[in-house]
C-alpha positions as CSV (number, residue, x, y, z in Angstrom):
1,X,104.0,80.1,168.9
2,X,106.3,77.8,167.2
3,X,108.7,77.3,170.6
4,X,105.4,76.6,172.5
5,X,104.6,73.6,169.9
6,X,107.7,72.3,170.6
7,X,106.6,72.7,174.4
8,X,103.6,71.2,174.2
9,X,104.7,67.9,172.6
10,X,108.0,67.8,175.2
11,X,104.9,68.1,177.9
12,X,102.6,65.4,176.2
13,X,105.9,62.9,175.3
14,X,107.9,63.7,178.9
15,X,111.2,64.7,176.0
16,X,112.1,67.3,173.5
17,X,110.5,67.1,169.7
18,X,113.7,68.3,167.8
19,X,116.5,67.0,170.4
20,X,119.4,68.5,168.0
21,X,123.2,68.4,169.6
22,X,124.4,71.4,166.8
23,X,122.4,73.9,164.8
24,X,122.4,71.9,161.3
25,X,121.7,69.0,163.1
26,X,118.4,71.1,164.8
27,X,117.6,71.7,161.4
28,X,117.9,68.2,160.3
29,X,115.4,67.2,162.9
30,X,112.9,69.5,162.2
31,X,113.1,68.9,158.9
32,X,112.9,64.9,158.9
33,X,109.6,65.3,160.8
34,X,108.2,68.6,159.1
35,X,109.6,68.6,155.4
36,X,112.2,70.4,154.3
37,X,110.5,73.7,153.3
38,X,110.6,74.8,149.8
39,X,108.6,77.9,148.1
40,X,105.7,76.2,148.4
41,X,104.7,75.8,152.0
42,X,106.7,78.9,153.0
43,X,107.2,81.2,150.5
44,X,110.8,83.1,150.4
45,X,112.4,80.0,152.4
46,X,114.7,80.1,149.4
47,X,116.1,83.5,150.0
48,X,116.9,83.4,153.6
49,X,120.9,84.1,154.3
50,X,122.0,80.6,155.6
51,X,119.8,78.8,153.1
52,X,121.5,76.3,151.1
53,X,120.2,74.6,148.4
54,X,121.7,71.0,149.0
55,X,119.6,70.5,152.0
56,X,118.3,67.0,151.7
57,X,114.8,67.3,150.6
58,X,112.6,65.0,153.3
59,X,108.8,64.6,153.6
60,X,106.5,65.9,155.8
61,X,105.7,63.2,158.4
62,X,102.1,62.7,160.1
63,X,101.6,65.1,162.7
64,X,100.5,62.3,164.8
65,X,103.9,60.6,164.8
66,X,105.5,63.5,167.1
67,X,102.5,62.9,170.0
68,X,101.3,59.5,169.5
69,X,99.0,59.7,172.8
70,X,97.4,63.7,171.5
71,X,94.0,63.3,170.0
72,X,92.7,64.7,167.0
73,X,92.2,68.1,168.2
74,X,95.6,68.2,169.6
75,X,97.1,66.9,166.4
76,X,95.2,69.8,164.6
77,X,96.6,72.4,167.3
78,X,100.0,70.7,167.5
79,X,99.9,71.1,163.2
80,X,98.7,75.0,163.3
81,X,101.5,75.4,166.2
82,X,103.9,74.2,164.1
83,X,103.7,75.5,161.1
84,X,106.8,77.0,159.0
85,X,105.4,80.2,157.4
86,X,105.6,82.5,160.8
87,X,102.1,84.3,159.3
88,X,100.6,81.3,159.0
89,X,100.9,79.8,162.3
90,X,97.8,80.5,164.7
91,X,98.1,83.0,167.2
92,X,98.0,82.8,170.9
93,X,94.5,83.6,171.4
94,X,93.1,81.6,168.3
95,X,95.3,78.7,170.0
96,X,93.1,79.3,173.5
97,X,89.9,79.2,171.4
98,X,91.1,75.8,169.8
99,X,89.1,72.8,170.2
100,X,91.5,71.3,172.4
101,X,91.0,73.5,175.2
102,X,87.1,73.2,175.0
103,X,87.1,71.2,178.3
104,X,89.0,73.4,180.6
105,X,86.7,76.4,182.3
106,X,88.1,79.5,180.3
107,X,86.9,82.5,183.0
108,X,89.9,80.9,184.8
109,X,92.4,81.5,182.0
């Protein structure tokens, strides 16, 4: 679900969310727009084999600043798609039940 948030804003923007040219600076990316995760939103983060404790420590930006042109149920998919905790993040058919899609004819789907 997480690769298909970063889908959906490369489909809404026309580029890619987290356009990193190494791994650490993938990580970077993600983490100037989404926080750097710590215990709090995603529990054991801190435990994890290539963790390292001198990550720089950025904040969470606005969802909205990734897909300026989404509205606010896209926003509030794009932030359920994209969240760190993998248990946390909505599933694949909660995300086809999401507000967002509440316009397209779902028999078809």
């Amino acid at each position: 679900m997480w690769a298909i948030g970063t889908i959906f804003v490369e489909m809404v923007t026309k580029r890619p969310l987290f356009p990193g040219d190494s791994e650490i600076d993938q990580l970077f990316k993600i983490f100037r727009s989404l926080g750097t995760p710590d215990e709090t939103m995603w529990p054991g983060v801190t435990q994890l084999q290539d963790w390292n404790a001198a990550f720089p420590a950025w904040p969470r930006l606005p969802v909205e600043k990734m897909a300026p042109s989404l509205d606010d149920a896209g926003n509030d998919l794009l932030e359920k798609l994209l969240l760190y905790t993998p248990r946390d993040r909505i599933s694949a058919k909660e995300a086809l039940n999401h507000p967002y899609f509440d316009d397209l004819e779902k028999d078809s789907i």
